[in-house]
N, C-alpha and C positions, 0 to 999 in steps of 0.2 A: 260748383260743377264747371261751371265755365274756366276756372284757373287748371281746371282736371283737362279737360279739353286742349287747352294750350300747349297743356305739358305735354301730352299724346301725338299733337300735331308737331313738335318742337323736336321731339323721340324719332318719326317716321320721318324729319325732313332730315336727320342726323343718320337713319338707316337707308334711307333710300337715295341722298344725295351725300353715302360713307368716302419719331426715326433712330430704327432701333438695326435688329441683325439684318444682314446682306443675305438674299438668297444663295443658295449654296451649288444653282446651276448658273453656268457661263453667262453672263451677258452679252449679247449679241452687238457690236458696235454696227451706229448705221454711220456709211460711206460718205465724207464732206462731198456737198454738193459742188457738181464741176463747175470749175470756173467760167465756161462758157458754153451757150446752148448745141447738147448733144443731137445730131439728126436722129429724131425717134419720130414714131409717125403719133402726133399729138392730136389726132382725132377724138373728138368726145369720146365717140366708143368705145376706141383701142384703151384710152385711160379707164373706162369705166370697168372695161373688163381685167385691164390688170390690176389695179384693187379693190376688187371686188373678188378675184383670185389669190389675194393675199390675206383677207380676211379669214377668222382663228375658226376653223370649224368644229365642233367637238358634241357630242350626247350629253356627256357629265362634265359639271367641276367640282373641283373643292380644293378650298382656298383660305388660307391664314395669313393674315397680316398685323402689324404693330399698327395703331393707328392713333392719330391725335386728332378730337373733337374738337371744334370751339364753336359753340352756338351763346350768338349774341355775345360772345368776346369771354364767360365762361369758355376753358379749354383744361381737356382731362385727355391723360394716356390710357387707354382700352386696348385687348384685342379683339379684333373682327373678325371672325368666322364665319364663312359665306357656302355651300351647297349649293349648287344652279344645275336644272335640266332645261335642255337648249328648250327655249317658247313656251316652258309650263310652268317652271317650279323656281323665284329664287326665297332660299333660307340663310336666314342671318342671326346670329348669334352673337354678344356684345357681350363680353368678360373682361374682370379685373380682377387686383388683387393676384395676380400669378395666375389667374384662371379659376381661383375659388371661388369665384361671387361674379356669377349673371344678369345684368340690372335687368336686359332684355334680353326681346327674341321677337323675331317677325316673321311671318312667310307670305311672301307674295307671289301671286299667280296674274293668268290676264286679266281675269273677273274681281279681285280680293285683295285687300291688306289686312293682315292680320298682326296684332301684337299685344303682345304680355311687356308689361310694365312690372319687372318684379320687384321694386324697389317701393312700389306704394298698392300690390298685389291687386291692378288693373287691368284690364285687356280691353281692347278697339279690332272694333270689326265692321270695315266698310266695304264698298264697293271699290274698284282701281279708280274710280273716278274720283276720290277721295285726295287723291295726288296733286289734281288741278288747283289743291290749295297753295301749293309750292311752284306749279312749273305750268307752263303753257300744256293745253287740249290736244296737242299735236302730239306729246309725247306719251308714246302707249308703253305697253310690255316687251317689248321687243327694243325699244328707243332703248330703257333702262338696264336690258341685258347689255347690250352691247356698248354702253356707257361702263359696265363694269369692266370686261372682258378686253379692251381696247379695241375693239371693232367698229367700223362706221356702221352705224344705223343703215338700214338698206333703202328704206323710204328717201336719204339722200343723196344715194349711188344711182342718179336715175337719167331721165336722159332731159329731165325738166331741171336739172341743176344747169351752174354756170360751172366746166371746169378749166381751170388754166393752170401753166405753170407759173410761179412768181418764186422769183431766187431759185431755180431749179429743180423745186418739187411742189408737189402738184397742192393747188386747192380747189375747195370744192367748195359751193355756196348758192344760197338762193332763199326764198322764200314762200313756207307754207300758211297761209291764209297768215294770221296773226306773227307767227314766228318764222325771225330771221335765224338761219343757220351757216356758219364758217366752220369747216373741217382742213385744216394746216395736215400734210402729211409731213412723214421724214422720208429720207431714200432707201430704206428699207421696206417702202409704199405701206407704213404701216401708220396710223393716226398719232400725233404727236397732239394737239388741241386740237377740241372740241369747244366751240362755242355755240350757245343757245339763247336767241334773245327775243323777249314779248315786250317790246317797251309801253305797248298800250296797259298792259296790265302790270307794269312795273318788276318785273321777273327775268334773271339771266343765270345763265349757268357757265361755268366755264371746267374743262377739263384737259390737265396738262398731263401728258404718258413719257416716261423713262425707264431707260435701260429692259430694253425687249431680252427676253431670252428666248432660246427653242422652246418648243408645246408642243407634241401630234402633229411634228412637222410642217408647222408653223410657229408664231411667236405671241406672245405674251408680256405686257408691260409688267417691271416689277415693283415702279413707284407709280401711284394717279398722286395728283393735286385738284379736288375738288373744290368747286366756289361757288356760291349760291349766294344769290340776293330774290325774296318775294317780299315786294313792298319794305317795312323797315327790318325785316326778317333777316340774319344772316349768317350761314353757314359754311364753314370751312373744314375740311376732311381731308388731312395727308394719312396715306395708305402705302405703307412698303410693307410685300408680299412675303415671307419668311418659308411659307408651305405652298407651293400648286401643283394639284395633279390634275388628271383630264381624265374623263372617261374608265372612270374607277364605281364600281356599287354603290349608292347613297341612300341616305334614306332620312327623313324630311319632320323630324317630330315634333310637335302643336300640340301637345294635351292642355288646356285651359285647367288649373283649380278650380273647385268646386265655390271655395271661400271666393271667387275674384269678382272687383265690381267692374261692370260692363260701362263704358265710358263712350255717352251719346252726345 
């Protein structure tokens, strides 16, 4: 039971911290940064509110991408399919084989992770706290939306951050209890890395965003580079985007088999 556990934990830290065709909307190129400092009025504020203004707002996603797993240095080509309602709902879908064969499926909420294992016809059902096995207590449901979506977490756009500019775009940085956080923008004031680090508990995240395109008028990354280390744990997730829409119908389906063993 214990090697069942593993595998379950090993699965949700592969969906939850998730190079093939080119999306088929424009890319949006961001502007080299000027060679010398622009007179802009670089008050905490003024920067807080202009990306914080730049940030993707949206109801719905859904979202396809080509992706390449590698956990623990095992690495397999999938695709990911993701469903998101802003602050409630995200769903994930894991296909191969062209799309014929689902090993998984998850849906996470603020309160829940849920996953079917269909590869060894299992399902886990925890609390979100469930997550803390992977990543620092700081990071809630809202941290991990916006980790998807290339948006900065809003608990770091705050006025308890440090922000400057360094090479002429802006960063952002500070520290909540345990975790240290560094948000690199580009000049398109849109999050280019993400970093996350709990060195007391041995836990860091890193996430690298390319080639933005338009969204509901704003922008969208079309490649992440995800990286995780928990303890000797470690996962790596490149994600180029093939399908995004915004704000389109969704609907979110978890039916468990009857046959599945519940994995404690």
């Amino acid at each position: 039971m214990r090697r069942n556990t593993i595998n379950s934990a090993l699965l949700l830290g592969s969906i939850v911290f998730a190079t093939a065709c080119k999306p088929k909307k424009e890319i949006v190129a961001a502007p080299p940064a000027a060679p010398t400092e622009t007179k802009v009025d670089n008050s905490k504020t003024e920067a807080l509110t202009l990306l914080n203004n730049k940030q993707l707002k949206f109801n719905t996603l859904s979202l396809k991408a080509k992706a390449t797993l590698d956990i623990a240095g095992d690495a397999n080509d999938v695709t990911m399919n993701f469903r998101i309602k802003d602050k409630e709902v995200i769903w994930v879908s894991i296909t191969a084989l062209g799309g014929a064969y689902e090993p998984a499926r998850a849906l996470i909420t603020p309160d829940s992770i849920k996953i079917m294992n269909r590869a060894k016809s299992q399902y886990l059902s925890k609390p979100f706290s469930y997550i803390y096995n992977f990543t620092n207590k700081q990071v809630n449901f809202n941290t991990l939306q916006a980790i998807l979506t290339g948006n900065a977490a809003n608990e770091f756009l705050t006025a308890q951050s440090t922000v400057k500019k360094e090479n002429n775009v802006w960063l952002v940085s500070g520290t909540k209890q345990n975790l240290d956080y560094r948000l690199l923008f580009n000049t398109l004031f849109k999050v280019a890395e993400t970093n996350l680090n709990d060195t007391k508990n041995g836990q860091a995240l890193k996430v690298t965003y390319t080639d933005y395109q338009k969204l509901n008028e704003s922008l969208f990354p079309s490649a992440l580079q995800i990286n995780t280390l928990s303890g000797t744990k470690k996962i790596n997730i490149s994600l180029q985007f093939v399908k995004i829409d915004g704000n389109v119908p969704l609907e979110f389906p978890f039916k468990v088999p009857k046959s599945y063993t519940l994995v404690k």
